[in-house]
C-alpha positions in Angstrom: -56.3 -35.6 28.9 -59.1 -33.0 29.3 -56.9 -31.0 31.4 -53.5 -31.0 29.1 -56.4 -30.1 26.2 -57.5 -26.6 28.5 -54.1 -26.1 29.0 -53.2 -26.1 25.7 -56.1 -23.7 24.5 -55.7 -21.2 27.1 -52.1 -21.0 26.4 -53.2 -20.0 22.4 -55.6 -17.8 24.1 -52.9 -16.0 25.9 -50.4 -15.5 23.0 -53.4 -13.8 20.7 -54.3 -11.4 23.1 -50.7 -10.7 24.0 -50.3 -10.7 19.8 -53.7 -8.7 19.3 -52.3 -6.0 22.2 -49.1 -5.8 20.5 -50.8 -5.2 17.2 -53.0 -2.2 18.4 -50.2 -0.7 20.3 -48.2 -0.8 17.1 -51.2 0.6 14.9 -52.2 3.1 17.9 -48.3 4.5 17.6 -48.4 4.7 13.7 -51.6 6.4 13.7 -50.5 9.6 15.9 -47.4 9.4 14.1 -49.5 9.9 10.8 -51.8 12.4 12.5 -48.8 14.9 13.5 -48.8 17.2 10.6 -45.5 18.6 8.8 -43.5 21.5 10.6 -44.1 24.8 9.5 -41.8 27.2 8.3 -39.3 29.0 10.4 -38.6 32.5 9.9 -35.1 33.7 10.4 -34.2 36.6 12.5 -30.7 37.0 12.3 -28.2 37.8 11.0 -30.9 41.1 9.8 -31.8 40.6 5.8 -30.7 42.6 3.4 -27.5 44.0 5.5 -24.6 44.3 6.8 -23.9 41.3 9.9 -23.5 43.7 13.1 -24.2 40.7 15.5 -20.5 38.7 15.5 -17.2 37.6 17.4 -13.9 38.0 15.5 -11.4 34.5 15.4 -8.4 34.7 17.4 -5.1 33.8 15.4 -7.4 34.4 11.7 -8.2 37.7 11.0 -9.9 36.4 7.3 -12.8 34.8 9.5 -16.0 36.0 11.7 -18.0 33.9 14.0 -21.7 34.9 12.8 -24.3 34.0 15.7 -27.7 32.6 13.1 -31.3 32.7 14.9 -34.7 31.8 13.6 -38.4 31.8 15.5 -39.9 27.9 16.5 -41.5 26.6 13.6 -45.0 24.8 14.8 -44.9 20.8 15.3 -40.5 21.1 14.6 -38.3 18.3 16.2 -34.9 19.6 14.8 -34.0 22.6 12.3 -31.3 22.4 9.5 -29.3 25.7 8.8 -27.9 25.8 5.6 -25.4 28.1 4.3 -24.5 29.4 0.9 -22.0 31.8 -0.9 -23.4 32.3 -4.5 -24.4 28.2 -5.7 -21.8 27.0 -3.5 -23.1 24.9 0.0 -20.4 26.4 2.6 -21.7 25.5 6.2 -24.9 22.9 7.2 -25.7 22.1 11.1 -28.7 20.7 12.5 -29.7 22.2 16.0 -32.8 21.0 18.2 -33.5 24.4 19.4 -33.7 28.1 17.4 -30.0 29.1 16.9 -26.5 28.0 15.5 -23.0 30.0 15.6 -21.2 29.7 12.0 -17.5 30.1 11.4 -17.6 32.7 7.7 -15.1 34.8 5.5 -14.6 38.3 6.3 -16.1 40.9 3.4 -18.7 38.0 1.6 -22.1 38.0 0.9 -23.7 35.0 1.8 -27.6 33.5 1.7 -29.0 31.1 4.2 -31.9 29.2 4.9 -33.5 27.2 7.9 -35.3 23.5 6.8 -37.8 22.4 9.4 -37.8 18.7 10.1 -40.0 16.0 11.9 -40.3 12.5 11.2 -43.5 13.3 8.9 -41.9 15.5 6.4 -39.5 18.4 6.4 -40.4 22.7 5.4 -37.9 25.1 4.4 -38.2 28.4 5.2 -37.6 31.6 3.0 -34.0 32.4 1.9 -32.1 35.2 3.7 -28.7 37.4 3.1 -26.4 39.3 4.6 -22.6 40.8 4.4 -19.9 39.6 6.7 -17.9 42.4 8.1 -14.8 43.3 6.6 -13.0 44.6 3.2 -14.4 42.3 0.4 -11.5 41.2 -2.2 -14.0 41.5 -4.9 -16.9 43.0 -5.8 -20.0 41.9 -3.0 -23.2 39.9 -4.0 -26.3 41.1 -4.2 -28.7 40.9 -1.2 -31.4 38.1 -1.9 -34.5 39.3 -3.5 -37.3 40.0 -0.5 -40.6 39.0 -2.6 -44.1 40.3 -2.0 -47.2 38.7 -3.4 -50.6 39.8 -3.8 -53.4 37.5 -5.3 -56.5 39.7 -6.4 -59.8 37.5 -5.5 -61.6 39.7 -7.7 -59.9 39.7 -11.0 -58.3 36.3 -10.1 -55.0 38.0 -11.0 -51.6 37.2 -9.0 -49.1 40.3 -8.9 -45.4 39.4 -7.7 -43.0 42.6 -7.1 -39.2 42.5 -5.0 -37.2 44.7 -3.4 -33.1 43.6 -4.1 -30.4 45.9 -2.9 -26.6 45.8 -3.3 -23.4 46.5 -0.9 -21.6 48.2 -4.1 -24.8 49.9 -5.6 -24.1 48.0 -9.0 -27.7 47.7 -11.3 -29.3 44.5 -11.4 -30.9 42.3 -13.5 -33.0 39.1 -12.7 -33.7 36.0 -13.5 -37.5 35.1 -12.9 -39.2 31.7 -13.0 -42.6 31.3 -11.6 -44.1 27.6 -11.6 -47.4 26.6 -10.7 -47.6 22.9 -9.3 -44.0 22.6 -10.4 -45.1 23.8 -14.0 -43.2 26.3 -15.7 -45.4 29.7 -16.3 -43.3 32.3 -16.8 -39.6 32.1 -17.4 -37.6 35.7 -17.5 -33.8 36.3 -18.7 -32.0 39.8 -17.8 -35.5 41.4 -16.6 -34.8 44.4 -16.0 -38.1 45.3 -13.6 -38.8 44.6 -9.9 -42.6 43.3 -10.9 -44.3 41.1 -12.8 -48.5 41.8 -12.5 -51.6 40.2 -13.6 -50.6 36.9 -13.6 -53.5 34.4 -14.0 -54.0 32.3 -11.2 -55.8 28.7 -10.0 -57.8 28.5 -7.0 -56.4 26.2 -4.5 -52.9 26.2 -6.1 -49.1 25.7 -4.8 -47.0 28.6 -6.6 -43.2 29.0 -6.7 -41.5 31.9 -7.3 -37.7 31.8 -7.7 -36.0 35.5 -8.3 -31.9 35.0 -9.3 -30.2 38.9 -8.5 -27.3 39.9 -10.8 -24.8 42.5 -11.0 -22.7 43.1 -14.2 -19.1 41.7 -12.6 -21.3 38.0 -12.2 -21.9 37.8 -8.7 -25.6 36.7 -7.8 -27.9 35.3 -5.1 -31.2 33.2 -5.2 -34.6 33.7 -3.4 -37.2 31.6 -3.6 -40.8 31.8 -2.2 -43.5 29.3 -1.9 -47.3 30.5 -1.5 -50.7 29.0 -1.9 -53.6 30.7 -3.8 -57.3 31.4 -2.1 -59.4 28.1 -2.2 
């Protein structure tokens, strides 16, 4: 009887250490899970911003369509990258990649935007938004190049100062469409500006700022760029 009654305890014994080791494992694994930090952002590197694609492969049998090679730098702590992209609004190639490059089947004669999203099982960062033209006659009138955005935040007068540089394959004047947000509050929200700058803009220490630049030529065509920066704690 005694010896059916230590039998029976070391058997319990056995299953809680084999359930307590099981347990620590599990919290050991969600605790470096939780410790790796989101990616950081990639930075693309070609197609070159803001011009003409020379890096491509025609299509055999399609002479409307280009093969345009995509590449980015690593992004810190990045288990796969998602390249996305767009002509004007409209979402025309996505692929995710593990390493730092994709090859994208485009229109001849179109200016498109694109974007790389960083990704890990902890969270996902997108990088800044890029353009280019396709080579080739366009049928229309081309898009503007995306907005490349600068900022400068003065630590002295606590003042932000946000300026662009946008360019355009037909030489058509722009106008833009600025929203700047500040922890996804509206600051400042610009129609058909007609400047490259907008200075002096009061600023938080320690605060997540957006700003979102919409490029437009006078037959309609447009591009987006949007930046996301951090001001001095």
């Amino acid at each position: 009887m005694i010896y059916k009654t230590l039998k029976y305890f070391t058997g319990l014994a056995m299953i809680f250490v084999c359930l307590n080791s099981c347990d620590k494992s599990t919290s050991t694994e969600t605790e470096k899970q939780l410790e790796k930090p989101i990616p950081t952002k990639a930075t693309g590197t070609l197609p070159v911003n803001g011009e003409p694609c020379s890096e491509f492969e025609l299509i055999q049998n399609d002479d409307t369509k280009v093969s345009i090679l995509f590449k980015w730098n690593a992004a810190q702590n990045a288990i796969n990258y998602e390249l996305m992209v767009l002509l004007g609004n409209e979402q025309v190639a996505t692929t995710t990649v593990g390493g730092q490059e994709a090859t994208v089947t485009l229109d001849k004669g179109k200016t498109y935007t694109w974007n790389i999203t960083s990704k890990n099982e902890n969270g996902n960062t997108v990088s800044d938004t890029y353009s280019f033209t396709t080579p080739g006659l366009s049928d229309g009138n081309y898009a503007p190049y995306v907005a490349e955005i600068t900022t400068e935040f003065d630590t002295v007068e606590q003042i932000l100062n946000i300026s662009w540089l946008c360019t355009d394959e037909d030489g058509d004047d722009l106008l833009y469409d600025v929203v700047i947000t500040e922890n996804e509050t509206i600051i400042i929200d610009e129609t058909d500006y007609a400047n490259t700058s907008i200075l002096e803009v009061d600023y938080n220490n320690d605060t997540s700022y957006t700003i979102k630049v919409i490029s437009k030529d006078s037959t309609g065509n447009f591009s987006l760029s949007e930046i996301s920066v951090s001001s001095p704690e």
